[in-house]
N, C-alpha and C positions, 0 to 999 in steps of 0.2 A: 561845320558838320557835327553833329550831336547824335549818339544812340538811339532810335529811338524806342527800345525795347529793352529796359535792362534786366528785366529778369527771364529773356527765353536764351539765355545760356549763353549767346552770342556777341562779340565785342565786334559790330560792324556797324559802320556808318557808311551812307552812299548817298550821292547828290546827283544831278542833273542839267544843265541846261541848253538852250538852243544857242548856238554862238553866232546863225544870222552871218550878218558879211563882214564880222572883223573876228581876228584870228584870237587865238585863248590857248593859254601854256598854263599848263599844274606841274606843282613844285610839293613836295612834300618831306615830313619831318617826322619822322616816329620815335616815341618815347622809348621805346624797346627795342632790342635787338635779339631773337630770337624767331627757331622757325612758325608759320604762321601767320609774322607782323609783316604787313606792307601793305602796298597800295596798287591797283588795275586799274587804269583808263583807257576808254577806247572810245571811240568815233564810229559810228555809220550813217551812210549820206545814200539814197536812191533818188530816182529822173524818172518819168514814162514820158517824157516828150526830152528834144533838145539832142545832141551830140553824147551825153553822159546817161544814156538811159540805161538802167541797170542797177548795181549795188557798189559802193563800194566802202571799205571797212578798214579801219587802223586802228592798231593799239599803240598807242602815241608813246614816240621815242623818248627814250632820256638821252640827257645830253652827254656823250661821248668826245674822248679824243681823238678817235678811230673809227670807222666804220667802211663795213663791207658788204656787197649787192651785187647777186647773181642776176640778171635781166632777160628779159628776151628779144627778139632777132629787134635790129633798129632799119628793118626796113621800110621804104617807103609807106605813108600814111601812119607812122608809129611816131607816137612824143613820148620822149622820158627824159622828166627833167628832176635832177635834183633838188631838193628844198631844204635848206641850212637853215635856222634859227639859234643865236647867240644871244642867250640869258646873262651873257655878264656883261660885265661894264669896261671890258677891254675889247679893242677891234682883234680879229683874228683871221688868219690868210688859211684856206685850203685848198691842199694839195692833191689833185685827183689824177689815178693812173690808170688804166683801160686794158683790158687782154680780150680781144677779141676771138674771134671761130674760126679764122682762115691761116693763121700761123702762131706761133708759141711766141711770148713775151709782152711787152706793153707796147699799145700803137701809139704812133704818133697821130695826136690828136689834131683836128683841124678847125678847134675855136681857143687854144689856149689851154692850159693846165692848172688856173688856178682859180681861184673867185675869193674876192675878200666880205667880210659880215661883219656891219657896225653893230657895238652895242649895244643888244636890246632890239637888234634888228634882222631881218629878213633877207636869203640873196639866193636867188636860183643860177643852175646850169644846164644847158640844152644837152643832155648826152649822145642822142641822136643824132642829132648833128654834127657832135666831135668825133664821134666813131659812125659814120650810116653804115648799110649795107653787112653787117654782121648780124648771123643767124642768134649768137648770143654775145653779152657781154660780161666781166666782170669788173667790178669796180672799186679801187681802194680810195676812201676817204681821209686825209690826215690834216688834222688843225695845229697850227703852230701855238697859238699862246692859250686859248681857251677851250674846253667845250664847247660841244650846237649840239643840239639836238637833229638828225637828218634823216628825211626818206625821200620816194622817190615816188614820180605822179606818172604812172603809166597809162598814154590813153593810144587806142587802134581806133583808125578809122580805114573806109573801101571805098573812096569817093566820098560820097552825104552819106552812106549806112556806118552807124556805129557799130567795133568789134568789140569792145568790150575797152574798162577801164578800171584800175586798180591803185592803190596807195600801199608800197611796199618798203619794210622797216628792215633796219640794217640784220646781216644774219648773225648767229650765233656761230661760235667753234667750230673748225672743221671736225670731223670724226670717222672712221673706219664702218661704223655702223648707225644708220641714220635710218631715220622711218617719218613718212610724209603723211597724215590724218587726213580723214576729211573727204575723202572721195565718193562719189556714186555713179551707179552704170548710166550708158550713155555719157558722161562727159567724154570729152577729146582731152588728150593729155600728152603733152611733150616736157619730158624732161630736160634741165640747165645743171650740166656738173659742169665743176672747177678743181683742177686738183694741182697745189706746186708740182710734185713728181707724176712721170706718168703709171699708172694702175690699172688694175684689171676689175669691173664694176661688175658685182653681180644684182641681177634686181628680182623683187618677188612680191605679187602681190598678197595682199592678207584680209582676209573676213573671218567671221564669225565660227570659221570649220578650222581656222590657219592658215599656213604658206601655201603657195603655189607658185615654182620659178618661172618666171618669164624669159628673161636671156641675160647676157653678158655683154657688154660693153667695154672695149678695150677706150682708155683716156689718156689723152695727151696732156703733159706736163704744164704748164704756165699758160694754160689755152682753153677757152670757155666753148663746150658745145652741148647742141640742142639734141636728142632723141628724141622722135617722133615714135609715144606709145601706142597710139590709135584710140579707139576706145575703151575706155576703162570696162570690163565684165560685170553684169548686175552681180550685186552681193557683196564686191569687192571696196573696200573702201579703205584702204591705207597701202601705199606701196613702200617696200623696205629697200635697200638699198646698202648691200656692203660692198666695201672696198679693200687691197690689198694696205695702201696705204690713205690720209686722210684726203678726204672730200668733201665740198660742200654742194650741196642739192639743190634744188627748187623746183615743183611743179607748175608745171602752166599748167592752169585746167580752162576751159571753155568749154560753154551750153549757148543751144538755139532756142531764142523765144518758140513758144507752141504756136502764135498765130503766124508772130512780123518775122519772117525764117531771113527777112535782111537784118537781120540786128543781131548780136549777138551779146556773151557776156564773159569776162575772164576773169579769174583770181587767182594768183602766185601765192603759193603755199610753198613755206617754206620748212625746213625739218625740226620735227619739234624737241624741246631739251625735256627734260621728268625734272621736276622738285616734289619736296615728301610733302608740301603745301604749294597749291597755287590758286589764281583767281582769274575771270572774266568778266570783261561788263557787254550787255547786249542794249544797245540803244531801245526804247520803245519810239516804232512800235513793233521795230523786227521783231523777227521770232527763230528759233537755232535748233540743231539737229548738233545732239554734241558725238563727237566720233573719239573712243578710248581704245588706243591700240598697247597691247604688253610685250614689249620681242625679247622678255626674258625666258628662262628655262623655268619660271617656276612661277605659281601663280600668283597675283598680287591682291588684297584686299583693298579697296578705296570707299571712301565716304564721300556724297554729293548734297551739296546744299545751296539752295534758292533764293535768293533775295531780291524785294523789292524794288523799286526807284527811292525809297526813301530808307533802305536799309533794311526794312522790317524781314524777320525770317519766316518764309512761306516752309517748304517742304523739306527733306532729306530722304536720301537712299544711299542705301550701302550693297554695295556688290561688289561681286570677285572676277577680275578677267583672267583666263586662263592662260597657261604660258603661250606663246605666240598667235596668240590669237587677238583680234580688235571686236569691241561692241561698241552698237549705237543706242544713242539713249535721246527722247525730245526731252527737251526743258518744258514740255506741258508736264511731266513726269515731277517736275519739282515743284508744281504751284501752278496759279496764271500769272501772265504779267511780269516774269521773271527776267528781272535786269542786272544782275550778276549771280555767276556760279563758282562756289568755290570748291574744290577738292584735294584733301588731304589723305594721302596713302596709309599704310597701317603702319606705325612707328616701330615694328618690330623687325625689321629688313635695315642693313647697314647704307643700303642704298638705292636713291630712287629710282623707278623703273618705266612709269606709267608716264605716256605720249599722248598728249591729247589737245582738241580747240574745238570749236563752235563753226557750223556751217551755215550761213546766216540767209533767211528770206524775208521779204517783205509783199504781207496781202496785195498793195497796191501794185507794186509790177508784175504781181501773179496775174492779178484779173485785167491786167492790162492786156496779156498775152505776149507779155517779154520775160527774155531771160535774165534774172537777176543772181548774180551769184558773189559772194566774196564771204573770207571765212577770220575767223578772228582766233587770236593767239592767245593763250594764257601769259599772265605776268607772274615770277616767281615770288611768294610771300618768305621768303630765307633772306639769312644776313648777308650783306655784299661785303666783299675786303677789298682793301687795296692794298699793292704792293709798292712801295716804295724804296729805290735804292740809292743809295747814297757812297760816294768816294771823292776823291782828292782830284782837283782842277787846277793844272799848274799856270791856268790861264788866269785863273778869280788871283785876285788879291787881297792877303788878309788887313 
């Protein structure tokens, strides 16, 4: 990957390719540590015939020791399977535990609790199948010797008509105050919270004018449940979410194709984090609707910028979202042909504030008359730490 523009002000390189039917993992190493530097990769794959007609969208995990996934209901006609990939060269066993919607604590699963990943190799798990019959799940991921990389392959079907089908990446932190991006009127949307303690949930949607509360949700402890929002109201496109104590979110959204009203289409959106830089990539030849929501008290300045499939820099725009308020903005707005976005907040705020991702379409299942829908997450371009602790094992010997 090489620049290919050194003098329009920009240090970005961007690459491409079609990976066909064998799989492909990015690894990366950056000379610098500072905020701005890093690396976005994502995935989008659409269908107008077959079982997977529709969109769907990932922005491909790093490999973790831990990871966690809010789900929705595993009832009949739904698969959701795990997918582990272990980049090192050690095998490693994971440990996966379940809290389902019908009582508080972890189920007892009825395929096993573990799966192991050779490696440099590949290992899935039915979760469906270990937990059926729950309106939502939640799911803890724990690898004993190495990192994997892990998400999750979510597909609905209703007989032959496909309901829609997603690829969903591990979540971030729980937090008190969360806000989901990305929404448009007309979609169906039921919310998946998760909280260790139980809490009292308030929710509220936001567009372009600000808040508007919806209702309150009373939540039970160690136990994952589904709310059914209805339809989301035109205008509205971000719903927020606070809690007394911490929560983790997830929207299901789903849309009906305009002609084939058997088919439908889903995307799990999950709650977005703020870095004071981050990035996106949009496969070509999708195209995105990007949704900027601020749920601070005070307004934020940001800067948006376009890049091509080969890196080159198309457009920039700078605008100010006002405090709780969210705006949308097309990536026609930054160029054509725009295959990653990056945005950088205004460096004079101690802390970042702006929520944001890309809601992705594709011409072809437009004019197909399906509904194609799935939405893609920024990656943060800030430095990562790690924590490391160390004390005395009167079991090692010196």
């Amino acid at each position: 990957m090489t620049d290919p523009d050194l003098l329009d002000g920009q240090k970005a390189m961007a690459a491409s390719l079609d990976p066909g039917a064998s799989a492909t993992a990015f690894d990366s190493r950056m000379l610098k540590s500072q905020p701005g530097t890093g690396a976005a990769v994502g995935m989008v794959s659409w269908a107008t015939k077959g079982d997977l007609r529709g969109i769907q969208a990932l922005a491909c995990p790093r490999a973790v020791m831990n990871a966690d996934f809010l789900l929705p209901a595993t009832s009949r006609g739904t698969t959701q399977r795990l997918v582990a990939y272990n980049p090192s060269s050690k095998a490693t066993v994971i440990s996966i535990e379940v809290q389902g919607s019908h009582s508080s604590g972890h189920l007892s699963l009825e395929t096993g609790k573990t799966m192991t990943v050779a490696p440099g190799g590949h290992a899935s798990y039915d979760l469906s199948a270990a937990a059926p019959g729950q309106q939502a799940i939640y799911v803890r991921a724990r690898s004993s010797q190495a990192p994997v990389a892990m998400s999750v392959s979510v597909n609905v079907m209703s007989g032959f008509d496909p309901r829609g089908s997603d690829q969903v990446t591990a979540l971030p932190a729980p937090g008190r105050d969360l806000v989901i991006p990305g929404l448009r009127g007309a979609d169906q949307a039921t919310l998946l919270l998760q909280g260790s303690h139980a809490t009292a949930v308030d929710l509220s949607w936001v567009d372009e004018g600000g808040q508007q509360s919806l209702r309150r949700v009373d939540l039970q402890g160690s136990q994952a449940t589904a709310v059914d929002l209805g339809g989301v109201p035109d205008g509205k496109l971000a719903l927020q979410v606070h809690a007394d104590r911490p929560v983790r979110a997830v929207l299901q959204v789903t849309t009906q194709g305009s002609q084939d009203q058997s088919q439908s289409d889903l995307a799990l959106i999950p709650a977005g984090t703020a870095a004071a830089s981050s990035a996106l990539t949009i496969s070509q030849p999708a195209q995105a609707a990007l949704t900027l929501v601020n749920p601070s008290a005070d307004p934020v300045k940001a800067e948006l910028v376009g890049f091509d499939e080969k890196g080159n820099k198309l457009e920039e725009r700078s605008l100010t979202v006002e405090a709780g308020r969210a705006s949308e903005l097309s990536t026609h707005d930054l160029g054509d042909q725009v295959a990653a976005v990056r945005l950088n907040e205004d460096s004079g705020h101690a802390s970042s504030r702006l929520i944001w991702n890309a809601r992705l379409n594709v011409d072809a299942v437009n004019q197909a008359g399906l509904a194609g829908l799935a939405v893609m997450a920024p990656d943060g371009l800030m430095p990562t730490t790690t924590v490391i602790r160390s004390g005395p094992d009167s079991t090692v010997l010196p």
